[in-house]
C-alpha positions in Angstrom: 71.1 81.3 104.1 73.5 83.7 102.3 73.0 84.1 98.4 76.4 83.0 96.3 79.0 86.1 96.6 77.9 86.9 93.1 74.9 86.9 93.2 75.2 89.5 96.2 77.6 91.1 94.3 74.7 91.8 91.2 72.7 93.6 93.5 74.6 96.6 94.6 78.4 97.7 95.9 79.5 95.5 98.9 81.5 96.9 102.0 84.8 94.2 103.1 86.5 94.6 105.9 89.3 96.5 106.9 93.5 95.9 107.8 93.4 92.3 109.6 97.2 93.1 110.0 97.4 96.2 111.2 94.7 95.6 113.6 96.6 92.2 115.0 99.7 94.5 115.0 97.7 97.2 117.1 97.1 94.1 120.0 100.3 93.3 120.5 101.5 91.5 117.6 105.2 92.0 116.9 106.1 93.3 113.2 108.7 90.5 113.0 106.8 87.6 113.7 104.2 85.5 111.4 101.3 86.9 111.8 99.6 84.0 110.0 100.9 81.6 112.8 98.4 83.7 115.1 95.7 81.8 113.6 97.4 78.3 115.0 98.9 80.4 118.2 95.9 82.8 119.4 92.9 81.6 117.0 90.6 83.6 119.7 92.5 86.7 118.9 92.2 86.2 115.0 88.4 85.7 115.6 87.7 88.6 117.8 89.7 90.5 114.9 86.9 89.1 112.5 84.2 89.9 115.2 84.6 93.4 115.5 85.0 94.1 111.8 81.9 92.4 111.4 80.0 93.8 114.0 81.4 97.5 112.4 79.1 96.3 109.6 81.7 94.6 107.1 79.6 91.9 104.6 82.9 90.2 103.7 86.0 89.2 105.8 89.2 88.2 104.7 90.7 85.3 106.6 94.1 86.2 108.1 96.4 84.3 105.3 97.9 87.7 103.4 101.2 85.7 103.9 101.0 81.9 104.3 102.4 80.9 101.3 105.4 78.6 101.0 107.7 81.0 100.3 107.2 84.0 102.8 106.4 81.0 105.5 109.9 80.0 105.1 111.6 83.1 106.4 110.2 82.2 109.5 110.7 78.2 109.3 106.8 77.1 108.8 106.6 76.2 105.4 106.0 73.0 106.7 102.9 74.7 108.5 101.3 76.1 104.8 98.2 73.9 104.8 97.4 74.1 108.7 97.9 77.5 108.9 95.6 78.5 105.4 92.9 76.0 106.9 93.1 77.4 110.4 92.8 80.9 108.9 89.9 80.0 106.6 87.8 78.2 109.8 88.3 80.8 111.5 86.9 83.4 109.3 84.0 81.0 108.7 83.5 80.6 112.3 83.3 83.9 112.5 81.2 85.2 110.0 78.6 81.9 110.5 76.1 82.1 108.1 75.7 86.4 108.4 78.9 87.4 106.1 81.2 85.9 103.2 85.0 84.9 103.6 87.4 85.7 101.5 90.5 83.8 101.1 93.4 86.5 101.4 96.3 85.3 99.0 99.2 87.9 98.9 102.6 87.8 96.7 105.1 85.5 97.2 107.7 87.8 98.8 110.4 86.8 96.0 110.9 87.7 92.6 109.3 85.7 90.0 109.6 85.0 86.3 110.7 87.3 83.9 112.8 89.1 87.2 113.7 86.2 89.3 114.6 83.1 89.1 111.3 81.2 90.1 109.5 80.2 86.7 105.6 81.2 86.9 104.9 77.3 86.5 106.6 76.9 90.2 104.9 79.9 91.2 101.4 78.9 90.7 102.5 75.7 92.1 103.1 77.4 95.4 99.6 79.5 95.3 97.7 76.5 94.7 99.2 75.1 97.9 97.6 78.2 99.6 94.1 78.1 97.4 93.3 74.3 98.0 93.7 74.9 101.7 91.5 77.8 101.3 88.9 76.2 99.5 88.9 73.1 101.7 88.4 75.3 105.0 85.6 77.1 103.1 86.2 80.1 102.2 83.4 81.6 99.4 86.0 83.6 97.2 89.3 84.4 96.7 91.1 87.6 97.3 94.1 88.2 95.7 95.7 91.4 96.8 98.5 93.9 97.4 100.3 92.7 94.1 102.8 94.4 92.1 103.1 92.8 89.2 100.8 91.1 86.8 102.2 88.1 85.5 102.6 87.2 89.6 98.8 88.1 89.9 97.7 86.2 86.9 99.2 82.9 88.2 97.7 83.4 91.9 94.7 83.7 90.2 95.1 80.4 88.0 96.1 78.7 90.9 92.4 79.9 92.4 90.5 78.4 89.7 92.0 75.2 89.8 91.8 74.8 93.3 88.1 75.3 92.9 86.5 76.9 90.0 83.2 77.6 91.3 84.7 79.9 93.5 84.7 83.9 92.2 88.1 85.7 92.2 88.8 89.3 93.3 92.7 90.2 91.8 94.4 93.7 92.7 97.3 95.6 91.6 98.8 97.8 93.9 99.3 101.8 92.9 102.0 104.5 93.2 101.1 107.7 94.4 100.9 109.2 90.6 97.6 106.4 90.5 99.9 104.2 88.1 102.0 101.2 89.0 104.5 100.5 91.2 106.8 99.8 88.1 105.8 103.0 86.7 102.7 102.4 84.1 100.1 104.5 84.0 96.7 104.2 85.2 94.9 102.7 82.2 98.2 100.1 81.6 97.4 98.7 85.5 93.4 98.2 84.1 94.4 96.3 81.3 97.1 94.4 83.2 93.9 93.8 85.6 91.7 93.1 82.9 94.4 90.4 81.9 94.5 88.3 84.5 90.9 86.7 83.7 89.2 87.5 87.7 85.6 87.7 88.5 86.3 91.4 89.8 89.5 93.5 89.6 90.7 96.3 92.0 93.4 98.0 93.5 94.7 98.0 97.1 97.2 98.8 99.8 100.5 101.0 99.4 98.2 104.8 99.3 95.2 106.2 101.2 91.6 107.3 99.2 92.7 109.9 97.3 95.0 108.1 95.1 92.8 105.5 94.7 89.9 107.6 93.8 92.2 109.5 91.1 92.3 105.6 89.7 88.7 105.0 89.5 88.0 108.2 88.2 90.8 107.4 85.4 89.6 103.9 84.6 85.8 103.7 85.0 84.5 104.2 82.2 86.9 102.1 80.4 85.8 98.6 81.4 82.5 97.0 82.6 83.9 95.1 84.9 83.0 95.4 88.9 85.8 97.9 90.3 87.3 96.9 94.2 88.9 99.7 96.2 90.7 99.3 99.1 92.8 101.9 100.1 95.1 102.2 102.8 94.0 104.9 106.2 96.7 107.1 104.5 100.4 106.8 104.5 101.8 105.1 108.0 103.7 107.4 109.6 106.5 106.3 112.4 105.5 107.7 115.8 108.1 106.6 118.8 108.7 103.5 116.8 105.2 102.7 115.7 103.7 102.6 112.3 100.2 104.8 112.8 98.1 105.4 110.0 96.6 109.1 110.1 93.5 109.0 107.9 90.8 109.6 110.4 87.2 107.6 110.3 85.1 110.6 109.2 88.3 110.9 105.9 87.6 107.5 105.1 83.6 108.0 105.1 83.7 110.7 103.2 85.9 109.0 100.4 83.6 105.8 100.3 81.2 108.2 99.6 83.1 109.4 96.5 84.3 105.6 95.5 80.3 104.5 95.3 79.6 107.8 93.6 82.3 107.0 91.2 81.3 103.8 90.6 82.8 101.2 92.9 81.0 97.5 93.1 83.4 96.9 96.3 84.7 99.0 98.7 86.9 98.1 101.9 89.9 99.1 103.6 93.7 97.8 104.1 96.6 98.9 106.0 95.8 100.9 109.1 91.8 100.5 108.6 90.4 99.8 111.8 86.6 98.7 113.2 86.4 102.3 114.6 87.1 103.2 110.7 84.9 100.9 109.0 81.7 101.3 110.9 81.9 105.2 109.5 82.3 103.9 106.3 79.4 101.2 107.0 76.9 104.4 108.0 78.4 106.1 104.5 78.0 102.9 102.7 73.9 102.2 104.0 73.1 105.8 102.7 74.7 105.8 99.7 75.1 102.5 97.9 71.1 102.4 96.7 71.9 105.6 95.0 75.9 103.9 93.6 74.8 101.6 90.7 76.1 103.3 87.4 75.8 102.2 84.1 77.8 99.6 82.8 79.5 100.2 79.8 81.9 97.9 77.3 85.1 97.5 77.8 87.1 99.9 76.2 90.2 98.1 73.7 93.8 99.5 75.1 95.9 99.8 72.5 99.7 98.3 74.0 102.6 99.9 72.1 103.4 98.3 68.9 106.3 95.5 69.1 109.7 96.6 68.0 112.0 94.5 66.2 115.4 94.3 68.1 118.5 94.6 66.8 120.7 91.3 66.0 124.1 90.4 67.7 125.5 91.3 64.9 124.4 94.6 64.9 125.0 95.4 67.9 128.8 95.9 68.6 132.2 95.1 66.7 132.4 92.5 69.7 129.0 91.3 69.1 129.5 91.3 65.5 132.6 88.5 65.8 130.3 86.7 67.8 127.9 86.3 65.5 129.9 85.5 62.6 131.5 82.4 64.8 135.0 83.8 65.4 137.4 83.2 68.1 137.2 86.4 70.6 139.4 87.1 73.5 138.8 89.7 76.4 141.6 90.8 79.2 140.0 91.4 82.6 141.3 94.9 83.9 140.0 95.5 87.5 138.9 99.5 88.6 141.0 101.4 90.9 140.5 102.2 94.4 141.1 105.7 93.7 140.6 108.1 91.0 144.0 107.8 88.7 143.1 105.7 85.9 146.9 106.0 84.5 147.7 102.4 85.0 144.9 101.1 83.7 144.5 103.1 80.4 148.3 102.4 79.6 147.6 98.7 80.3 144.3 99.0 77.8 146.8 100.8 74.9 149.1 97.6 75.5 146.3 95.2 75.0 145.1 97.4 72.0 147.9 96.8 70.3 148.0 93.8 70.5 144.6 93.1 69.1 142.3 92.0 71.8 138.2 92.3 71.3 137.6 94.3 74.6 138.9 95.1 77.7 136.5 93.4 80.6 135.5 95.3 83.8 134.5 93.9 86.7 131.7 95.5 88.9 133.1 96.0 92.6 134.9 92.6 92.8 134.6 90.3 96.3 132.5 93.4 97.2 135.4 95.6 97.4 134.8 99.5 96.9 136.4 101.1 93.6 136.0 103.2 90.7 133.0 103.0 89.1 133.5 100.3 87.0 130.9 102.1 84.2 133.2 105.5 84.8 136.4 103.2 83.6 134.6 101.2 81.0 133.7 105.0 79.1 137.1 106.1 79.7 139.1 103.3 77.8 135.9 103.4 74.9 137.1 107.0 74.7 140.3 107.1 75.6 142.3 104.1 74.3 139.7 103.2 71.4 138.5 99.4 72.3 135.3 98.5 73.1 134.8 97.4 76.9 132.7 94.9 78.5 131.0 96.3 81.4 130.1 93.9 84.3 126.9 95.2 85.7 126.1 93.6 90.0 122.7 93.6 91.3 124.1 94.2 94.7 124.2 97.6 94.6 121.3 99.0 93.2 117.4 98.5 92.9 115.7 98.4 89.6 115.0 101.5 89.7 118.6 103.0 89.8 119.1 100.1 87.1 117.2 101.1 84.7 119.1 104.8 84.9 122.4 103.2 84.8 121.8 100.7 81.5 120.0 104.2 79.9 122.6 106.4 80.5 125.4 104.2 79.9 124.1 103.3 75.9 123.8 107.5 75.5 127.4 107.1 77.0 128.4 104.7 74.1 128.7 101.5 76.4 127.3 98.8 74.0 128.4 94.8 76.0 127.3 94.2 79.1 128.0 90.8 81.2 124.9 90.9 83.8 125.9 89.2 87.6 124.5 89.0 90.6 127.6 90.5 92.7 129.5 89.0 95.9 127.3 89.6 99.0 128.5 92.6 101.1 130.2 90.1 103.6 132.6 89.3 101.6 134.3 92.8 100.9 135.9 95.3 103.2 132.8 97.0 104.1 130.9 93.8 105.8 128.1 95.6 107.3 127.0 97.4 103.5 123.6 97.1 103.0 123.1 94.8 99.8 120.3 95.5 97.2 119.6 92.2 95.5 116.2 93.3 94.4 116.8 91.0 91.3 119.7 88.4 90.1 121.5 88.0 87.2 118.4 86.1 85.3 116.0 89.1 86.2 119.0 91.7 85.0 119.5 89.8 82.2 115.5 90.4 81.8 115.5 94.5 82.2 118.2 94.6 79.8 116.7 92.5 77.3 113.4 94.6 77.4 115.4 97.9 77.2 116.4 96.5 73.5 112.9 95.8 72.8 112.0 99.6 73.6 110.5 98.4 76.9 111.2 99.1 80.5 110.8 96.4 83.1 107.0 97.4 83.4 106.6 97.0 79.6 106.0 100.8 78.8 107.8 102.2 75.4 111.1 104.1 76.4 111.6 104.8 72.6 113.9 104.0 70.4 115.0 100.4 71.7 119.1 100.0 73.0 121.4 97.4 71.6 123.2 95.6 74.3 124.9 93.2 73.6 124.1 91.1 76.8 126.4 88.0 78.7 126.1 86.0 81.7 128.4 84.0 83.8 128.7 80.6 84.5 130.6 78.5 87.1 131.4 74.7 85.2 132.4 73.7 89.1 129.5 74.3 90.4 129.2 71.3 93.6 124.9 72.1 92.2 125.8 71.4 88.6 122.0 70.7 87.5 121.1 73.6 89.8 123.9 76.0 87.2 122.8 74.7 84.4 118.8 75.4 85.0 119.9 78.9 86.0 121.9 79.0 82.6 118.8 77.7 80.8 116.7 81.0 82.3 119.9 83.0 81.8 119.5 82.2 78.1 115.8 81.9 78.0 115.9 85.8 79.6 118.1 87.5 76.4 121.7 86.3 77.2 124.0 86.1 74.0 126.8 85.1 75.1 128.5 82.9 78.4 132.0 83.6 80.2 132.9 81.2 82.7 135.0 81.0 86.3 138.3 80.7 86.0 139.5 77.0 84.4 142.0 74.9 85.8 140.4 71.6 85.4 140.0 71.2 81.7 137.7 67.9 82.5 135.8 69.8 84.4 135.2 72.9 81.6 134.6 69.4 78.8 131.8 68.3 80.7 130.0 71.8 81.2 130.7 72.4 77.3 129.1 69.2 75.7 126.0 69.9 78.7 125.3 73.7 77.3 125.9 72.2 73.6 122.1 72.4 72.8 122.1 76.1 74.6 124.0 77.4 71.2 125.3 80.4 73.1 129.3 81.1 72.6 130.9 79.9 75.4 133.8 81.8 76.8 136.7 80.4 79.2 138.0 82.5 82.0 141.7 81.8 82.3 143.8 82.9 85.5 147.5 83.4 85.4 148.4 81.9 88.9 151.0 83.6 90.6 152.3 81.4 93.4 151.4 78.9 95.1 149.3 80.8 98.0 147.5 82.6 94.9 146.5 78.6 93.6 145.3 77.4 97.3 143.4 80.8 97.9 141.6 79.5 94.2 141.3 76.4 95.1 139.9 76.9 98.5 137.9 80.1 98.4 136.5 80.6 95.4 132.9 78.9 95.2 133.3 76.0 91.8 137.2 76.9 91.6 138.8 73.7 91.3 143.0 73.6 90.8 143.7 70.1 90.4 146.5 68.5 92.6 149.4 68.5 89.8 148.8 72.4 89.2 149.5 72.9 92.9 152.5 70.6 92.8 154.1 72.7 90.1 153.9 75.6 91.8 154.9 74.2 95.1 158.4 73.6 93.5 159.0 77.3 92.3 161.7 78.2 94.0 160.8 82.1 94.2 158.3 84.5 92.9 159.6 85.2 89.5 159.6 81.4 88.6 156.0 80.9 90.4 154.4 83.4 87.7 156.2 82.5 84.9 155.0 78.6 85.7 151.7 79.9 86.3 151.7 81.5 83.1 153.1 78.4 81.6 149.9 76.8 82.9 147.5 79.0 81.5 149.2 78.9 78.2 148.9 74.7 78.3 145.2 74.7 79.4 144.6 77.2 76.6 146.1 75.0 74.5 143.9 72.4 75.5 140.5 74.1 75.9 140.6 76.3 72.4 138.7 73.7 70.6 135.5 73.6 72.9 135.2 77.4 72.8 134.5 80.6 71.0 136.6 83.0 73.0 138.9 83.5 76.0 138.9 85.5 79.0 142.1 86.1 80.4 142.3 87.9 84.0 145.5 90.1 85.0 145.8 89.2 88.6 146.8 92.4 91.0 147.1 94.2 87.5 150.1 92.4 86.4 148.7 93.0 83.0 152.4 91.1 81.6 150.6 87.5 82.1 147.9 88.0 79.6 150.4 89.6 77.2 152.1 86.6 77.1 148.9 84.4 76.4 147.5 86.8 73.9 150.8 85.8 71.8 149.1 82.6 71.3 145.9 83.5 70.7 145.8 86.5 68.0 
């Protein structure tokens, strides 16, 4: 009878298995299908998988379950399947390895982004690990592996969601590393051991993403800084695409010679990932007999990392002459100015001195509208803080750009003197004049809202010091229409909850509509600001009305316009309109933002003569 994992694990370094995916991919298993259904639609393939790993001399296999979870099941319409699919994949394993090897229950990310980045809070995320443990632990698995994550608040919750399930079970939790042996979010080497460290596992590792020398260029970093048992489980190399298939390069004598180093350097498990075959592992297994008598080291304390000391932000008041009247409670009124589709910014710097003048807070610019191509809405927001003199409020999509690119953008842009930022998700692709645009999307609003927020705690997204902290002054939108109402205001709740200061909403033409969503969001205390849309005619209302998601122009609106009897008269009723619903809506808000629909900038002159 097998001893408990543990125990096992006391008595010297332990060789897992290799890539279970790769290998399925290698017979015959298409890239864009579940490869956890194989388990319910070819067990006898997933067991042979198993077989040969084990007969290659592995002493733990992982059951094939890297991506039955809820979340990554639905893309392929099985979340239905989670449970059937986990315990399948765990009897399987346990068939496999009868009473000769330990199973490990393979738990990978979630496939979405999570809490503080996206949207799903890390309560519903362990929520949907525990699905995935419980099945685990019921087809009877002897440990959990949780692997190939990238960040550590995900990783800490898979692992929370192990223990519940069943707590006598031991957890391995890995990070996966860049090629510079830190994170894939850009900390260094000792930040992803104490992010490890952090997530309370039995034994910590890395995996996946890079071959053995990376990872060996980890241990060696990290070893002697914690006595905790050390998992590596590198990758065969770096795939490389060979007449349209992924081949990993990194031959079986490579990956010998490396688990060599890994026991010499002080490795309690050592295994493979991506691209690590049978024909790899049994040269690691004749590497692994020789050497692990000879691999125990010394186990030493674990070594206090110091994190960077906490900065104190900067207030709203502080931040900007817009944030400032904010904070103090005044009354604040924008004027939307749209980029051009070309490079002459004549108009809209004229239309920015106009609105000067005439005393509005900031000139608001959206980023690539209904997905449209223009200026750089950052270029234009710099040119009218420079040239005309009034601070701008820079919309800021997610479409566009990764966090990466992100991060560069919000940097350079304070150095560039941009200080308000209104964080959005952005119109998908489809919608614009370039349909087949590949869209970004690696976080939404709630997770920009996030990055930014950290930026003014000194802070990038992976939590390492950038210096001295920015200042933005950060907003969100809102849509009071919303057909999902309790759906807008939970994502208003995280919005908030993220570093949002202040709210601008879709256009109002209902004022019921905009009382309701005001008197919800009360005990948010965020300043609420209206959008306000001159209509221009009556197409212009029923284009509103009809095709803009939570835009509602209520039936006497269109009926006005209807009887305009030509252009002229259809703007100056629409104007007339916005001027009465402003009249109406001034005492449930803190500001205004007024649009200037196809740069007729002439309409919101004629509503800021109400207002300032």
């Amino acid at each position: 009878m097998l001893p408990k994992f543990k125990d096992r694990l006391a008595q010297g370094p332990i060789l897992f298995d290799g890539g279970t995916g790769t290998t399925l991919y290698e017979r015959g298993i298409f890239i864009n299908r579940s490869f956890d259904q194989v388990n319910l639609t070819d067990p006898h393939l997933v067991q042979s998988v198993h077989s040969e790993f084990l007969r290659a001399g592995a002493e733990v296999i992982e059951t094939n379950t890297f991506g039955a979870n809820p979340e990554k099941l639905s893309k392929h319409g099985l979340s239905d399947e989670c449970v059937t699919i986990n315990l399948a994949g765990a009897k399987i394993a346990r068939n496999a390895a009868g009473d000769e090897a330990w199973v490990a229950g393979s738990i990978g990310p979630l496939g979405v982004q999570v809490e503080p980045l996206g949207p799903l809070s890390l309560d519903e995320t362990r929520e949907r690990f525990l699905v995935q443990a419980k099945a685990l632990a019921e087809g009877g698995v002897d440990l959990f592996l949780c692997e190939t994550f990238t960040y550590h608040s995900e990783l800490a919750e898979a692992v929370r969601a192990c223990r519940e399930a069943n707590p006598d079970l031991p957890v391995v939790a890995c990070l996966t590393i860049a090629d510079d042996a830190g994170s894939l979010t850009g900390a260094p080497p000792e930040q992803v051991l104490y992010d490890l460290i952090g997530v309370d596992a039995d034994v910590i590792g890395v995996n996946c993403t890079v071959g053995p020398h990376v990872m060996l260029a980890w241990l060696e970093q990290v070893r002697d800084e914690t006595g905790m048992p050390l998992a590596i489980l590198p990758n065969a190399g770096k795939p490389r695409d060979i007449d349209g298939r992924n081949i990993y390069l990194s031959t079986p004598e490579y990956m010998a010679n490396f688990t060599k180093r890994f026991l010499r350097g002080g490795a309690s498990i050592v295994g493979g990932c991506c691209g690590v075959s049978p024909v790899h592992l049994k040269a690691m297994a004749r590497t692994f007999r020789a050497e692990s008598a000879m691999s125990i080291t010394a186990r030493v304390p674990i070594k206090k990392i110091e994190l960077p000391p906490e900065v104190e932000p900067i207030p709203l008041s502080g931040k900007s002459r817009f944030g400032r009247r904010l904070a103090a409670g005044r009354f604040v009124s924008l004027v939307e100015l749209v980029a051009p589709r070309g490079i002459d910014v004549t108009k809209e710097l004229d239309a920015a001195r106009r609105l000067h003048v005439l005393g509005v807070d900031g000139i608001n610019i959206p980023d690539g509208p209904r997905a449209m191509a223009r200026m750089s809405a950052l270029a234009l927001a710099i040119l009218i803080q420079r040239e005309v003199g009034i601070e701008a409020v820079l919309h800021y999509a997610c479409r566009d750009r990764n966090v990466i690119g992100m991060q560069s953008d919000f940097l350079g842009a304070w150095a560039l003197g941009i200080r308000n930022i209104l964080a959005v998700t952005g119109d998908p692709p489809k919608l614009g004049n370039y349909p087949d645009a590949t869209a970004v999307f690696d976080v939404d609003s709630i997770g920009l809202t996030n990055i930014l927020n950290r930026l003014n705690h000194g802070l990038d997204i992976a939590a390492n010091p950038v210096g001295a902290p920015s200042a933005f002054c950060i907003g969100v939108g809102a849509n009071p229409g919303s057909p999902d109402i309790e759906k807008e205001l939970k994502r208003l709740y995280w919005k908030i909850d993220a570093g949002a200061e202040f709210v601008i909403t879709q256009p109002v033409f209902d004022v019921a509509v905009l009382e309701r969503f005001v008197k919800r969001v009360e005990e948010f205390q965020v300043p609420v600001l209206a959008g306000l849309w001159p209509l221009q005619s009556l197409r212009n209302a029923e284009f509103m009305n009809n095709e803009v998601p939570g835009c509602h122009v209520p039936s006497p609106v269109i009926e006005r316009l209807r009887k305009c009897e030509s252009k002229k008269d259809a703007r100056r009723e629409g104007i007339l309109l916005a001027q009465e619903t402003f009249g109406e809506i001034k005492a449930m808000i803190q500001g205004i933002q007024i649009a200037a629909p196809f740069g007729r900038v002439e309409a919101a002159e004629r509503i800021l003569e109400e207002i300032v």
